[in-house]
DRENDO-1510 file (C-alpha; in Angstrom, 1 decimal, always signed):
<recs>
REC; n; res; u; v; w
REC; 1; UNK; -19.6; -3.0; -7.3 .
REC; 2; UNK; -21.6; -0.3; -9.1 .
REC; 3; UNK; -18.5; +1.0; -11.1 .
REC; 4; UNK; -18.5; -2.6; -12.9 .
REC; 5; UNK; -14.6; -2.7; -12.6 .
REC; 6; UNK; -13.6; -5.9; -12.2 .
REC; 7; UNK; -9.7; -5.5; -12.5 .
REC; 8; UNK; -7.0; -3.0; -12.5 .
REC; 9; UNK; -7.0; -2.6; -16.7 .
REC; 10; UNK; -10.5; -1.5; -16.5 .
REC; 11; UNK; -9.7; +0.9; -14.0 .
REC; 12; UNK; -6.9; +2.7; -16.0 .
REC; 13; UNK; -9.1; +2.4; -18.9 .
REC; 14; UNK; -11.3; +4.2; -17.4 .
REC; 15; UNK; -9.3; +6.9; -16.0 .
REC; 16; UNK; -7.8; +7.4; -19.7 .
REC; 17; UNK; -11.5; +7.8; -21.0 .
REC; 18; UNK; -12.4; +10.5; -18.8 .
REC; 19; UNK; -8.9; +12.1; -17.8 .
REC; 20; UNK; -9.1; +14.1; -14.7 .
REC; 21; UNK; -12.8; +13.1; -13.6 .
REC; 22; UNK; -12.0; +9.5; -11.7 .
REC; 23; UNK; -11.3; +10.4; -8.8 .
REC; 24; UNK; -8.9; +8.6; -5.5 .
REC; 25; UNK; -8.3; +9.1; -2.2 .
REC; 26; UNK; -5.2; +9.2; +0.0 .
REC; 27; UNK; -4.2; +8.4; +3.7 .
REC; 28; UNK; -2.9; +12.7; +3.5 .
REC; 29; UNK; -1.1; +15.0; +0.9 .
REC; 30; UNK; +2.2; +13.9; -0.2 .
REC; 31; UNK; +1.8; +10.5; +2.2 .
REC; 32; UNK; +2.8; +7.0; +0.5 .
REC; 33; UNK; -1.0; +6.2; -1.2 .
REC; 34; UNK; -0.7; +9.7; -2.6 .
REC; 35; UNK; +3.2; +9.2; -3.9 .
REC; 36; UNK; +2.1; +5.7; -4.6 .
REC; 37; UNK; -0.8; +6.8; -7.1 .
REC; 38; UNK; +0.5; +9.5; -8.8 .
REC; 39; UNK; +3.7; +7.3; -9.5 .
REC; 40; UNK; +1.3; +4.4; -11.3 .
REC; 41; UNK; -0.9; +7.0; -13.3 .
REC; 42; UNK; +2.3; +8.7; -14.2 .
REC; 43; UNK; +4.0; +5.6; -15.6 .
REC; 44; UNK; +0.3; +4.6; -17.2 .
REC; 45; UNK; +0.1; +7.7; -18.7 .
REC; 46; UNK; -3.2; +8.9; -16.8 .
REC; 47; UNK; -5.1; +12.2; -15.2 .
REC; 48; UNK; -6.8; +11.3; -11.8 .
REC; 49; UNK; -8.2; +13.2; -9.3 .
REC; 50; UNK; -6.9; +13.9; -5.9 .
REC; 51; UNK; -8.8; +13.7; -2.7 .
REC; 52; UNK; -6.9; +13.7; +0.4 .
REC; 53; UNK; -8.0; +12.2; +3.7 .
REC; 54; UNK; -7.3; +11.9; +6.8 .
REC; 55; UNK; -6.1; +8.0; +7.4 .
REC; 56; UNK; -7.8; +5.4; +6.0 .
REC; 57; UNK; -10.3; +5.3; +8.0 .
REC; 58; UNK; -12.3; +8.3; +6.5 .
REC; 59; UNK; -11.2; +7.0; +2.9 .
REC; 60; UNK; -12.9; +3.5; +3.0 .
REC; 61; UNK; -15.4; +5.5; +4.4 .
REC; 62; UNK; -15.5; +7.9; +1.2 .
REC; 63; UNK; -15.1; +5.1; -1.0 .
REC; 64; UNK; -18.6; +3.1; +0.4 .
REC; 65; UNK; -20.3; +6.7; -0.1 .
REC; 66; UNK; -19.1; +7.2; -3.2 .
REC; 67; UNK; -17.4; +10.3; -3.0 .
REC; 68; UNK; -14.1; +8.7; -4.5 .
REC; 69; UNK; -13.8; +5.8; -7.3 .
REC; 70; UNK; -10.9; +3.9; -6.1 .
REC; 71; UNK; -8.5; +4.0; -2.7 .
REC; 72; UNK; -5.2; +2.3; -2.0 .
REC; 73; UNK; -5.5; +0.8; +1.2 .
REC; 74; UNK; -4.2; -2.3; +3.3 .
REC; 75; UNK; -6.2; -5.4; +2.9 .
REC; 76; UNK; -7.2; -5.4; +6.9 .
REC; 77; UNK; -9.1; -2.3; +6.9 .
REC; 78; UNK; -10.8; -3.2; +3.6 .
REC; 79; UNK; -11.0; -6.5; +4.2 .
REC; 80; UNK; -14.9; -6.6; +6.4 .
REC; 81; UNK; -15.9; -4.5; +3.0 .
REC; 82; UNK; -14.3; -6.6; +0.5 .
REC; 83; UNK; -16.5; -10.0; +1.9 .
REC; 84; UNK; -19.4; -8.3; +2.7 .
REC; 85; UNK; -19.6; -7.5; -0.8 .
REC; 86; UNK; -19.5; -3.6; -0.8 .
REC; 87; UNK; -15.7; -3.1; -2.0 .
REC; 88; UNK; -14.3; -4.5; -5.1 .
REC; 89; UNK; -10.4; -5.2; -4.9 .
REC; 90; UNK; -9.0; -5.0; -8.2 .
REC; 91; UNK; -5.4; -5.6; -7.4 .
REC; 92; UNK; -3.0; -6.3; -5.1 .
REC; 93; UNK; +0.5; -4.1; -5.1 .
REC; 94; UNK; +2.8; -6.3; -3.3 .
REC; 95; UNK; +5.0; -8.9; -5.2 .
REC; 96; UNK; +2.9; -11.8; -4.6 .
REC; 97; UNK; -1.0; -12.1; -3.8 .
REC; 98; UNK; -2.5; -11.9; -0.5 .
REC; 99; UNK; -3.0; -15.1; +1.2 .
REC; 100; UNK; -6.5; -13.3; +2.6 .
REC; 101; UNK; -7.6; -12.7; -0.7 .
REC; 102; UNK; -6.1; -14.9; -3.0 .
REC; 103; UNK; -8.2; -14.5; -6.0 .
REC; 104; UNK; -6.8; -11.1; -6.5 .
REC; 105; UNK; -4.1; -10.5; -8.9 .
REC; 106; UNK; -1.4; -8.2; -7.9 .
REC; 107; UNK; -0.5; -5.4; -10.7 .
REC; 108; UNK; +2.3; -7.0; -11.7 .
REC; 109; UNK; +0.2; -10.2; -13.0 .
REC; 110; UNK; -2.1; -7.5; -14.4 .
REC; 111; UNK; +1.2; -6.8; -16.5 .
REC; 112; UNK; +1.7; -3.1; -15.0 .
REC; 113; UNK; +5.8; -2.7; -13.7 .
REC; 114; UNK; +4.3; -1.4; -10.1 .
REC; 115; UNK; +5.1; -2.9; -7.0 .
REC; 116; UNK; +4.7; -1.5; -3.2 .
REC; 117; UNK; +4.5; -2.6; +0.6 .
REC; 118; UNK; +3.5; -1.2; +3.2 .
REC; 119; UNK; +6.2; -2.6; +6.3 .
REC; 120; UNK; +6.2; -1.8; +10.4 .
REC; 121; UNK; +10.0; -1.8; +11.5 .
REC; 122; UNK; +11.4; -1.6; +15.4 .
REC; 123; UNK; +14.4; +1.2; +15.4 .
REC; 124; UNK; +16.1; +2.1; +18.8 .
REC; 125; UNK; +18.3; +4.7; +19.2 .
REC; 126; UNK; +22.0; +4.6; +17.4 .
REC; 127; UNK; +24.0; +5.0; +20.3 .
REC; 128; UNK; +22.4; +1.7; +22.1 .
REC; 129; UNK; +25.3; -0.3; +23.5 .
REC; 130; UNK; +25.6; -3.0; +21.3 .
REC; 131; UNK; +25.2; -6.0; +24.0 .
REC; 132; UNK; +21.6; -4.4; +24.3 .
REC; 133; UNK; +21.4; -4.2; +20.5 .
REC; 134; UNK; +22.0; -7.8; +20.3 .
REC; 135; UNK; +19.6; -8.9; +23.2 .
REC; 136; UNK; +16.8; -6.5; +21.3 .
REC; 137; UNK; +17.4; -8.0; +18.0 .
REC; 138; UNK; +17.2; -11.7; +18.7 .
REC; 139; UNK; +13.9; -11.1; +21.0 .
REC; 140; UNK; +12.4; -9.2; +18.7 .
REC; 141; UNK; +13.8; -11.4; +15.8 .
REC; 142; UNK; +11.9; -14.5; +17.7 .
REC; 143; UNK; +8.8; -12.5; +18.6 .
REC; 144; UNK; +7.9; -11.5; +14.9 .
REC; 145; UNK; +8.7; -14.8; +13.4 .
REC; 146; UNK; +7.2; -16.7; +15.9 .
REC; 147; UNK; +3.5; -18.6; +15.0 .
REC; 148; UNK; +1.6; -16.8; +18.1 .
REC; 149; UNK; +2.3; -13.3; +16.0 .
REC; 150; UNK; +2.2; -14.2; +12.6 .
REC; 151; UNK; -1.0; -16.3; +12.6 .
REC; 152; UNK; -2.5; -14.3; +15.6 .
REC; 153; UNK; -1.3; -10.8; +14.7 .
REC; 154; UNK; -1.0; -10.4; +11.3 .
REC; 155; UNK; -3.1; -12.8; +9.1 .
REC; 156; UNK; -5.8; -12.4; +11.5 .
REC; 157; UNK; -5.7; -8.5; +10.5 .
REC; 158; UNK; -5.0; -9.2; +6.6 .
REC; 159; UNK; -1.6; -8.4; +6.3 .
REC; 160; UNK; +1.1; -10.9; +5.5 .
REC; 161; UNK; +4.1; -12.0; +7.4 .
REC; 162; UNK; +7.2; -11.2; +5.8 .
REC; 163; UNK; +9.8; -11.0; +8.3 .
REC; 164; UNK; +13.2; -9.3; +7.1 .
REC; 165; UNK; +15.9; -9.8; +9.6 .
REC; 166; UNK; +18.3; -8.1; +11.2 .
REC; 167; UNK; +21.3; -8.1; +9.7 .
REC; 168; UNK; +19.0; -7.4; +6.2 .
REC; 169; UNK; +17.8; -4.4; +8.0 .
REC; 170; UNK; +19.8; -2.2; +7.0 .
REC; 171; UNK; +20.1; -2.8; +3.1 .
REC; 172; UNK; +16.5; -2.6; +3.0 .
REC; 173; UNK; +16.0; +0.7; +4.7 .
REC; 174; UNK; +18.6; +2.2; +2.5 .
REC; 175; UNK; +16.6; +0.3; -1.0 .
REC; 176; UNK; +12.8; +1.6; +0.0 .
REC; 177; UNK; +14.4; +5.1; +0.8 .
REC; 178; UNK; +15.8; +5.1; -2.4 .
REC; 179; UNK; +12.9; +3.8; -4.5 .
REC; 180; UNK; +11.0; +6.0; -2.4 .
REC; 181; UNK; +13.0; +9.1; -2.9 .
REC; 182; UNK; +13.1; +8.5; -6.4 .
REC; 183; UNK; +9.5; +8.5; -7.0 .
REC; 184; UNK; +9.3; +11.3; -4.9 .
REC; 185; UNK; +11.2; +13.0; -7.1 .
REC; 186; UNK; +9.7; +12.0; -10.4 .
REC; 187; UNK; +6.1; +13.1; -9.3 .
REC; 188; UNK; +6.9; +16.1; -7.5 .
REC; 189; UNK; +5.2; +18.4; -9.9 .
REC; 190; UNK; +1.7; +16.1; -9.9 .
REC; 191; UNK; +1.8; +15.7; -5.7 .
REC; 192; UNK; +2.0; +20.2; -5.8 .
REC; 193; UNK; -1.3; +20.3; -8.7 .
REC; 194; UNK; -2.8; +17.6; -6.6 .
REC; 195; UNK; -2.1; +18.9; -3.4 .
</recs>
């Protein structure tokens, strides 16, 4: 609240002002809030300052000291922060806002071409028989789109329930590697100076 940032323009314009000084932390070097960042001030055209961490944990932690000016992190560990008044959220990166904090945009609304999710996925093994493959995929299927886990579970930690099933599995995995890969790629040199 003391930074007087109110939204994720404000932020950038900010970071532009004072290029290298406005500082963010990350879960780790090279992990997806470090990719993540360096990918949206690349494409916003903006010098920010590295500090890696390890989890998020320790960077909500930095972030109530003051030690860092902004974080990416999941709504649920931010969330006890974010109501209590000590955190600010400027913007949410997913497609569509949070249903546990509503009143804040996502970056897309904020008219910045930057979207990403954080997901959990079950994987077995490639060689499991396929009658075990089937039995695994429709309990699993009817565990994490059933009410018990998505209203006990995940809302109640701040995350939202978007279920992707299994025969979609697959396309996905191969989409986010490739998005991923690609950024990857693009921000290599910035994730070494940053490092």
């Amino acid at each position: 609240p003391k930074a007087g940032i109110s939204n994720v323009r404000e932020l950038l314009s900010k970071a532009r002002a004072k290029p290298g000084t406005v500082s963010y932390g990350s879960l780790g070097v090279a992990s997806s809030a470090h990719v993540a960042m360096e990918t949206l001030a690349q494409q916003e055209g903006v010098e920010l300052l590295h500090v890696p961490y390890q989890g998020t944990g320790p960077g909500v932690t930095a972030l109530l000291g003051g030690e860092i000016d902004m974080l990416f992190a999941s709504v649920g560990p931010s969330l006890p922060h974010v109501r209590g008044g000590r955190l600010v959220p400027v913007g949410i990166t997913s497609r569509k806002r949070s249903s546990v904090v509503p009143d804040v945009p996502t970056f897309i609304e904020s008219g910045l071409n930057f979207e990403v999710e954080g997901w959990f996925g079950i994987m077995v093994h490639r060689n499991t028989p396929a009658s075990a493959l089937q039995v695994l995929r429709r309990e699993f299927w009817n565990f994490v789109s059933s009410k018990e886990f998505t209203e006990g579970v995940v809302l109640k930690n701040g995350y939202e329930p978007t279920t992707i099933s299994p025969d979609q599995a697959e396309k996905f995995l191969v989409e986010n590697r490739l998005k991923w890969a690609s950024w990857v790629k693009r921000v290599e040199p910035r994730l070494r100076k940053s490092s």
